[in-house]
C-alpha positions in Angstrom: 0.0 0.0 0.0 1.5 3.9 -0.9 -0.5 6.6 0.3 -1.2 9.8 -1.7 2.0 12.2 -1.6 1.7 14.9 -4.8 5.1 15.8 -6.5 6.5 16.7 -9.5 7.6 13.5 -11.6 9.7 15.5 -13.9 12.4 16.4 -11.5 13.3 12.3 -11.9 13.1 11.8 -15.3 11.7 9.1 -17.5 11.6 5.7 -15.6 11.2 7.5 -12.9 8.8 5.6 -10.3 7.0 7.7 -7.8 5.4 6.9 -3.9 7.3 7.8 -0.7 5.1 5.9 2.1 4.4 2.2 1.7 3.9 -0.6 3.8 4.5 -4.5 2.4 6.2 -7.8 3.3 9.9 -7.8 3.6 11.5 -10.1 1.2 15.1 -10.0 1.7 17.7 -7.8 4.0 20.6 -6.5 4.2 23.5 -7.9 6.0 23.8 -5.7 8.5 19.8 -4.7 9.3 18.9 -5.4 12.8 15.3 -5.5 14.1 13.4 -6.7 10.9 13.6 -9.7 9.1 12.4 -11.8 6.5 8.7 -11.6 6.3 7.8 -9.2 8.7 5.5 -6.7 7.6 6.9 -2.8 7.6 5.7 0.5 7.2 8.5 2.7 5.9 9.6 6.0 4.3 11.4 6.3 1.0 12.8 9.0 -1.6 10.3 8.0 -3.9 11.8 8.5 -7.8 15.6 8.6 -6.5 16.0 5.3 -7.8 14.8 4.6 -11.4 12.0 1.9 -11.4 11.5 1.6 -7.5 9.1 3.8 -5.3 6.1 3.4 -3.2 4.1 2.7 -6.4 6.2 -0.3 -7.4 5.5 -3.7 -6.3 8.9 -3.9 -4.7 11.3 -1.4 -3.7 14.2 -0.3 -1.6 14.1 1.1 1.7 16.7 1.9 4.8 15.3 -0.6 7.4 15.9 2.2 10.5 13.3 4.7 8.6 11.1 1.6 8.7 9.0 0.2 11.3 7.2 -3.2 12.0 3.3 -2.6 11.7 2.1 -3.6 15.1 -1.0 -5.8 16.0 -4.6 -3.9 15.7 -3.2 -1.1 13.2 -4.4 -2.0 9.5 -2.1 -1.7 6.3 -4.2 1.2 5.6 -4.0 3.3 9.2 0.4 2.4 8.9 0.6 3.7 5.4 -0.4 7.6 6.8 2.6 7.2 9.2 5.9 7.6 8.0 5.6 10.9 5.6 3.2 12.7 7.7 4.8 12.3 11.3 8.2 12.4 10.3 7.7 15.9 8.5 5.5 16.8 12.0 8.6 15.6 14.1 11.4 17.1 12.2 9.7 20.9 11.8 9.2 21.0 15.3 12.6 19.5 16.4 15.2 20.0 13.7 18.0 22.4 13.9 16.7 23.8 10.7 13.0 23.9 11.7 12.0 25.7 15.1 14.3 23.9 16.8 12.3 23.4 20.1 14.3 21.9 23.2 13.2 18.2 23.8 14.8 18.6 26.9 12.4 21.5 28.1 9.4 21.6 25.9 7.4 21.4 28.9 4.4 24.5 28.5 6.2 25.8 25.2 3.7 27.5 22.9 3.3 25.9 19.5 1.0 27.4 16.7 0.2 24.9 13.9 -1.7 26.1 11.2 -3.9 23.7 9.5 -4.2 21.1 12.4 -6.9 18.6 10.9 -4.1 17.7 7.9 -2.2 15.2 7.7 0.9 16.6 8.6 -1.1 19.0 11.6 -2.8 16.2 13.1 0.7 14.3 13.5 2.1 17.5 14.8 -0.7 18.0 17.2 0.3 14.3 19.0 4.1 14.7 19.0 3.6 18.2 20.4 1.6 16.7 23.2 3.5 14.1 23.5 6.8 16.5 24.2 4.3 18.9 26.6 3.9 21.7 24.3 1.3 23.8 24.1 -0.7 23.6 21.2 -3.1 25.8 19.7 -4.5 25.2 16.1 -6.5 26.5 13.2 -9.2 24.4 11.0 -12.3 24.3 10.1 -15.1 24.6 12.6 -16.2 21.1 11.8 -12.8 19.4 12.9 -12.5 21.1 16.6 -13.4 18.6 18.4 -11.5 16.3 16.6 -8.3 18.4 17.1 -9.0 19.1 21.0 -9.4 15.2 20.7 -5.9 14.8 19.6 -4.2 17.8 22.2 -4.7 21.2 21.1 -5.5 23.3 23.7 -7.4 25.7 21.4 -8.8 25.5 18.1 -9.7 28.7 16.4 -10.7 29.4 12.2 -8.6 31.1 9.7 -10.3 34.7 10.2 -9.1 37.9 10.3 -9.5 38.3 14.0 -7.9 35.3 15.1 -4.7 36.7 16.2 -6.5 38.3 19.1 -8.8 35.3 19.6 -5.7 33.2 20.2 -4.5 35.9 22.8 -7.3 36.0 24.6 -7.6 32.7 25.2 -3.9 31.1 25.5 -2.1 31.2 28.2 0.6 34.0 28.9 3.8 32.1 27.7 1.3 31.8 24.0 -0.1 35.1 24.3 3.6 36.6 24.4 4.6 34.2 21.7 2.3 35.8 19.7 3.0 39.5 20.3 7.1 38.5 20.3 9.0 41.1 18.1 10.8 37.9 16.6 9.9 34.4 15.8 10.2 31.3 13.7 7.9 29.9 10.9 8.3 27.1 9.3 6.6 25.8 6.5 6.3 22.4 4.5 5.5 24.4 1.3 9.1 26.9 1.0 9.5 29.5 -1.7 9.4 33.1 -1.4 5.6 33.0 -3.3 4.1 31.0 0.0 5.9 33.3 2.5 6.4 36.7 1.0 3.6 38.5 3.5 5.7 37.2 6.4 7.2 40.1 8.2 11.1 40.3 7.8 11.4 40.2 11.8 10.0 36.3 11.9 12.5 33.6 10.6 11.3 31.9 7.9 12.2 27.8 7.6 10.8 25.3 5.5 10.7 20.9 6.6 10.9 18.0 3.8 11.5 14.8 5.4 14.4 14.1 2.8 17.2 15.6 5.5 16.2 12.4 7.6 18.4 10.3 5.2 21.8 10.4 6.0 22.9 11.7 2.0 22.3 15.1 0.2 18.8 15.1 -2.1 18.2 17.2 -4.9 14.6 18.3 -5.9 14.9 21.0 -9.1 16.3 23.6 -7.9 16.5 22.7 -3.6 19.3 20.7 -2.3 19.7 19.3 1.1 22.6 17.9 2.5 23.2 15.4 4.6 22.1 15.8 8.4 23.4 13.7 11.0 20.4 15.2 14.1 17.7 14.8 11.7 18.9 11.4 11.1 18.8 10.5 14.4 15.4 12.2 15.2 14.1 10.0 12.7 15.3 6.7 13.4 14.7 7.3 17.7 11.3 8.1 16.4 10.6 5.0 14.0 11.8 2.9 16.5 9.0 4.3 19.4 5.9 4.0 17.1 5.5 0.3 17.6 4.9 0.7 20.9 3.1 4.6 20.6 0.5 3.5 18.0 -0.9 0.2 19.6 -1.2 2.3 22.6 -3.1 5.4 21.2 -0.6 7.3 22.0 -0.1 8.3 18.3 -3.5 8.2 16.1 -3.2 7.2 12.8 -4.7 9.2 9.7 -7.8 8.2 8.4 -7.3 6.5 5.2 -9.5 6.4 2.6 -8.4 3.1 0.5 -8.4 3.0 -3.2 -9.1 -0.3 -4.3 -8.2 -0.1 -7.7 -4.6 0.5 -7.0 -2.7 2.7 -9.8 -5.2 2.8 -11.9 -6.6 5.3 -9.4 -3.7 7.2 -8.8 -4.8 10.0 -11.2 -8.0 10.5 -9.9 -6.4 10.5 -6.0 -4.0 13.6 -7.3 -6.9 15.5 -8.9 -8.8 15.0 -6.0 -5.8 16.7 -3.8 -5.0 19.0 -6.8 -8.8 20.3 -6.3 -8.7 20.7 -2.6 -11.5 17.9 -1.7 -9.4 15.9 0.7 -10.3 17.1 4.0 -9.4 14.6 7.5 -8.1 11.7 5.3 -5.2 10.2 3.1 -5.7 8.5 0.6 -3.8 4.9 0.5 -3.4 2.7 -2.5 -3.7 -1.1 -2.0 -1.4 -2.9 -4.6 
């Protein structure tokens, strides 16, 4: 199974094969891999298209077994394939160096603002931020507060104008003062000047790809990352805890919504993100 993740094909090429999260069977390993074996069933996280002919959409691929994890009892191949993007792009922009950098030492009451909290990515980052004692306050729609309190935001407020002063009047005073702060950190999952050019200059401006949690440098058109030895190791600590943080509840999967008719409905899954209609599920591919 590969769940839904939209990018741009031409960067790779022809022969290029594209997918990033997949779960399946594990057919052989490597001589040094630890932990997994053959046939146990994985969830994992690749650079779909980096290899020509392998990717999430293939039937088999390649995959770096400590940015994989085994799917526990009670979570279905569906609920593990929304995992390993998602939370891993949740984990890094709140932890990485490059990111905001928070303190897992002393994240205890430290006031996070994500934007878009019944996504994906903001749902994931909801839990971990929890999970670490931050803060959380959130914006969605109306319809998916409760469902975001559910999960550990403190507050959940809409996108409207006057929602800067809603979220000070009802955060704490470590938020509030966040918010007023002459300086601050933003990061982003989409970067580019066109996605952040209203930002005032006096906030830092970051951007997260999961890509920096594989220990070599990735190209994407005109980005580049390099190779990043924390982000590395925030991944891998973290791939090896969700076995024992999903069974638990600890971590809530995405919904998926599963297309049965495997790549022949991959189109029609990327229109459906293209046109904005996804709303509080991924959609996962069964193979």
């Amino acid at each position: 199974m590969d769940a839904l993740v939209s990018f741009d094909g031409n960067a790779f090429g022809d022969g290029a094969v594209l997918g990033c999260d997949f779960v399946g069977v594990v057919e052989e390993t490597g001589p040094n891999v630890t932990g997994i074996t053959k046939g146990t069933v994985v969830a994992g996280l690749i650079w779909g298209g980096e290899t020509k002919g392998l990717g999430g959409y293939s039937e088999y691929t390649l995959a770096d077994s400590r940015i994989c994890f085994p799917v526990p009892p009670g979570l279905s191949l569906a609920e593990a394939a929304t995992v390993p993007l998602a939370s891993t792009t949740a984990l890094l922009s709140l932890f990485s160096g490059g990111c905001l950098a928070i303190d897992t030492s002393a994240a205890e009451n430290t006031p996070v603002l994500i934007w878009g909290g019944s996504s994906s990515v903001g749902l994931y980052a909801i839990q971990i931020a929890k999970l670490h004692g931050l803060e959380v306050i959130t914006t969605c729609s109306p319809k998916h507060h409760d469902l975001v309190k559910s999960y550990g935001a403190k507050g959940a407020f809409y996108r409207d104008p006057e929602v800067v002063g809603k979220i000070r009047n009802t955060s704490s005073g470590n938020a509030a003062k966040a918010i007023g702060h002459s300086n601050g950190v933003l990061c982003t999952v989409r970067p580019g000047k066109a996605n952040t050019e209203d930002v005032p200059k006096n906030v830092k401006v970051t951007d997260v790809l999961v890509w920096t949690a594989f220990l070599k440098e990735h190209r994407y058109g005109t980005f580049y990352w390099p190779p990043n030895e924390g982000d590395r190791k925030l991944t891998a600590e973290w791939f090896q805890k969700l076995p024992e943080l999903l069974p638990s509840g600890v971590i809530k999967p995405n919904t998926p919504k599963v297309c049965e008719r495997g790549l022949d409905g991959v189109s029609e899954g990327f229109q459906e993100y293209r046109d904005g209609a996804i709303s509080n599920y991924k959609i996962v591919y069964k193979l």
